[in-house]
C-alpha positions as CSV (number, residue, x, y, z in Angstrom):
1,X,43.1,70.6,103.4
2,X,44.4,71.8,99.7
3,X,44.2,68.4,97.3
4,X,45.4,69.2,93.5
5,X,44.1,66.7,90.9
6,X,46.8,66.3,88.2
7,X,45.7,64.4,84.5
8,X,45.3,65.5,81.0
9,X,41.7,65.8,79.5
10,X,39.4,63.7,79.7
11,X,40.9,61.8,82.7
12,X,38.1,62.9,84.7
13,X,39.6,65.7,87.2
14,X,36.1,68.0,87.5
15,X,34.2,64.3,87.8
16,X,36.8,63.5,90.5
17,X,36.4,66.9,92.1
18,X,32.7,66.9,92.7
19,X,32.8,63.8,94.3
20,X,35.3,64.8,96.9
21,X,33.4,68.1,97.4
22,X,30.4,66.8,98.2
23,X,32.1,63.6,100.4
24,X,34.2,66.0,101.8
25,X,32.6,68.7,102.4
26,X,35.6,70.6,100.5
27,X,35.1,73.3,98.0
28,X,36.1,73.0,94.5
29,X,37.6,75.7,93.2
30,X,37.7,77.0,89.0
31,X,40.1,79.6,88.4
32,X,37.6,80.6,85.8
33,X,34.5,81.1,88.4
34,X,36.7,82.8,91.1
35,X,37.9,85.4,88.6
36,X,33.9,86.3,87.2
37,X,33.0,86.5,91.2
38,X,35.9,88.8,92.2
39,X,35.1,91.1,89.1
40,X,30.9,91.0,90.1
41,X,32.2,91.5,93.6
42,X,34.0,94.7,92.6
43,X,37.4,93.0,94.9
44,X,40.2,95.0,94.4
45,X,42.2,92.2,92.6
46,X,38.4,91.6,90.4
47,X,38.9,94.9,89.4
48,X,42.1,94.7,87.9
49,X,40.9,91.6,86.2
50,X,38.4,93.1,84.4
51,X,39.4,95.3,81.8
52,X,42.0,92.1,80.9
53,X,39.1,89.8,80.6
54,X,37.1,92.1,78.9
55,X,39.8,92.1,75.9
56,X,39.7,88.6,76.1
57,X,43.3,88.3,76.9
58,X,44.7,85.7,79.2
59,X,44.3,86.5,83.0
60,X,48.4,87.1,84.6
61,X,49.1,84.3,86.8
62,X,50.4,86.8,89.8
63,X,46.3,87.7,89.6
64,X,44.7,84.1,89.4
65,X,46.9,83.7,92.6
66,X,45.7,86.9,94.3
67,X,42.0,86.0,93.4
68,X,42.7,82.1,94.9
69,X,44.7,83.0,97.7
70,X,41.4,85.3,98.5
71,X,39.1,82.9,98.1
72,X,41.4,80.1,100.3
73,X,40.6,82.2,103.4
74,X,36.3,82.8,102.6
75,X,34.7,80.7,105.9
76,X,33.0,78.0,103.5
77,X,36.8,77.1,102.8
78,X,37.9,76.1,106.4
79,X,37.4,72.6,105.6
80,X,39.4,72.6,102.6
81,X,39.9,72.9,98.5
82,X,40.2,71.4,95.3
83,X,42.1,73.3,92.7
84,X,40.1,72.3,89.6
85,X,42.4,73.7,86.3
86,X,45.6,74.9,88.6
87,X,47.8,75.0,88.6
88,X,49.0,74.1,84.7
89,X,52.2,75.8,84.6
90,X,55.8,75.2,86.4
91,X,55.6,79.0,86.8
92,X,52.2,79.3,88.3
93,X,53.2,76.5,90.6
94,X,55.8,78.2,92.4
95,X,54.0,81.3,92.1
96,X,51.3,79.2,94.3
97,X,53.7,77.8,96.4
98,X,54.9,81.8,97.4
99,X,51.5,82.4,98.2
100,X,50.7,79.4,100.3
101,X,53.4,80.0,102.2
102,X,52.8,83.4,103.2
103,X,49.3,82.1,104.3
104,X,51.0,79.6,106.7
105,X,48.8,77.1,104.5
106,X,50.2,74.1,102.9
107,X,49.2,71.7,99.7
108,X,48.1,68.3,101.1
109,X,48.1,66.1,98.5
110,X,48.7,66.4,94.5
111,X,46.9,63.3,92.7
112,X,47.8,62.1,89.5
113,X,45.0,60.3,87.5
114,X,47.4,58.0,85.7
115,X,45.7,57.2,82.1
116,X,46.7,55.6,78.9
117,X,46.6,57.8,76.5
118,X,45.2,55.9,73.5
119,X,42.2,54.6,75.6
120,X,41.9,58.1,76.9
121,X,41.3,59.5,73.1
122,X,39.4,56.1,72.2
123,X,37.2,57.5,75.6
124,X,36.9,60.8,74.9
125,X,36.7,60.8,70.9
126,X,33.5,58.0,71.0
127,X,31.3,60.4,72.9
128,X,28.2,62.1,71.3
129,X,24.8,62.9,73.4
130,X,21.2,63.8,72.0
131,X,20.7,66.8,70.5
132,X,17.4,67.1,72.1
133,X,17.9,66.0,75.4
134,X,21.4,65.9,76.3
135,X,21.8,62.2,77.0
136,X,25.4,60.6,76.7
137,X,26.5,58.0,75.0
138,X,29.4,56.4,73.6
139,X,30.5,54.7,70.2
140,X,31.8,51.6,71.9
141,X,30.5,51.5,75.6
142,X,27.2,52.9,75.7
143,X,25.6,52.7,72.6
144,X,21.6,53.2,72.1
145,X,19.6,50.4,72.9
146,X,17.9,50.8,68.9
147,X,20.8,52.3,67.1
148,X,20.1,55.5,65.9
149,X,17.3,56.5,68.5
150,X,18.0,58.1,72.0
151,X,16.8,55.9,74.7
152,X,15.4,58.6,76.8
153,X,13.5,60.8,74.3
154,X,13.4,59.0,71.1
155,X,14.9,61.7,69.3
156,X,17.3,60.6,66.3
157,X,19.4,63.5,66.3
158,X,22.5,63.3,67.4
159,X,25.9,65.9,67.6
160,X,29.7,65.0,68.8
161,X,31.4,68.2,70.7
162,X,34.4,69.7,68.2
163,X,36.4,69.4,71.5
164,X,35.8,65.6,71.4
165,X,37.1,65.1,67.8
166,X,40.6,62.6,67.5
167,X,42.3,65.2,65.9
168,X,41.3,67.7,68.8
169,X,41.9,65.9,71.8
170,X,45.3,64.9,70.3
171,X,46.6,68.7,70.4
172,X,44.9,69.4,73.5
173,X,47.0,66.0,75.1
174,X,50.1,67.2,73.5
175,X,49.9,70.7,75.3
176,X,48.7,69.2,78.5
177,X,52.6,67.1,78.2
178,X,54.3,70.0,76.9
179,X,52.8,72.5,80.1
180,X,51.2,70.9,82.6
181,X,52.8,67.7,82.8
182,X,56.0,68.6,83.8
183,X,54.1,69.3,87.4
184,X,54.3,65.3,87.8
185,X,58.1,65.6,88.3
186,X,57.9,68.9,90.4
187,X,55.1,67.1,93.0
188,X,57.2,64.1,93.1
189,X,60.2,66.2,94.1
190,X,58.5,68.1,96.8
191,X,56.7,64.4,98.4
192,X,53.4,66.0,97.8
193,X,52.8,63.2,94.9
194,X,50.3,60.3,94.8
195,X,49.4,58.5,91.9
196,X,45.5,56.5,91.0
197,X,44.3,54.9,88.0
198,X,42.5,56.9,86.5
199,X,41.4,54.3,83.7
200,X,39.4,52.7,86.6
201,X,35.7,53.2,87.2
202,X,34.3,56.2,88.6
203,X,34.0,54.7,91.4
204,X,36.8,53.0,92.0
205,X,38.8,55.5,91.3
206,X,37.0,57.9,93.8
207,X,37.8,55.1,96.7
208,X,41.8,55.5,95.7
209,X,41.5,59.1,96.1
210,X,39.8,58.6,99.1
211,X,42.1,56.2,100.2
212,X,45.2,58.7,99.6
213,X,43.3,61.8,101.5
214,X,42.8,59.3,104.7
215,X,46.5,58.6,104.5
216,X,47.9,62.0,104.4
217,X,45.1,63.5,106.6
């Protein structure tokens, strides 16, 4: 089984992924971790990788898909994937597509994590954690229980991630819609698309991709 979770940040895709891995017994798979294996594995496509990387320039998408299309067929993948991160690209979906097909392997289900987007950035923007311990919280829904003082270690030290910021996860939402969203219409086209709320509750939004993956399994 190949399952792609579709959603702009914050809609909780890796959250979503671990849970189906570990349900599932599927394996979730980062572009980013596959490529840092296959160049400490020394592959043949890791090794053309590396020198790229090493500049810090952007991966091409024809070797992401060599690197994924080697790790599809490793035996801990015979029950399945999650592409965590791609594809996020028109181009690097049909470029996937290619691929798949000459595996004889086809994409099961694409989900969309349907979110609004001013709760998303009202979500996402209202996070900060402890700076000692690394406990969560959230301006409006989870708030220490003394304001000002962590609940777990006392600490009163607290930092917001620069990713988290309005202003930040407003670009980041309006390059997800001008790249990655366009993969919505494509999935549709193909009958590959299913669609959750992703504004739901961890769990419940779990349960409506489970529900999906029974469907189409």
């Amino acid at each position: 089984m190949i399952v792609i979770l579709l959603g702009p940040p914050g809609s909780g895709k890796g959250t979503q992924a671990k849970e189906l891995a570990t349900r599932r017994g599927l394996v979730q798979l980062s572009t980013g971790d596959m490529l840092r294996s296959a160049v400490a594995a020394g592959t043949e496509i890791g090794i053309k990788a590396k020198p790229i990387m090493e500049k810090g320039r952007l991966v091409p998408d024809e070797i992401v898909i060599g690197i994924l299309a080697e790790r599809i067929e490793k035996p801990d993948c015979k029950n399945g994937v999650i592409l965590d991160g791609f594809p996020r690209t028109l181009a690097q979906a049909s470029a996937l597509d290619a691929v798949l097909q000459r595996m004889k392997v086809k994409i099961d289900a694409v989900i969309e994590l349907k979110v609004d987007d001013q709760e998303l950035m009202d979500r996402i923007s209202g996070r900060f954690t402890c700076a000692r311990c690394g406990a969560g919280y959230h301006d409006r829904f989870k708030r220490p229980k003394v304001s000002g003082v962590c609940d777990a270690c006392g600490s009163t030290d607290f930092v917001r991630r620069p990713d988290d910021r309005a202003e930040t996860v407003r670009d980041r939402l309006m390059v997800y819609y001008r790249e990655t969203s366009p993969l919505i219409g494509y999935y549709y086209c193909k009958g590959n698309l299913e669609s959750v709320n992703g504004m739901a509750e961890i769990d419940a939004v779990a349960a409506s991709i489970s529900a999906v993956l029974d469907r189409v399994k």
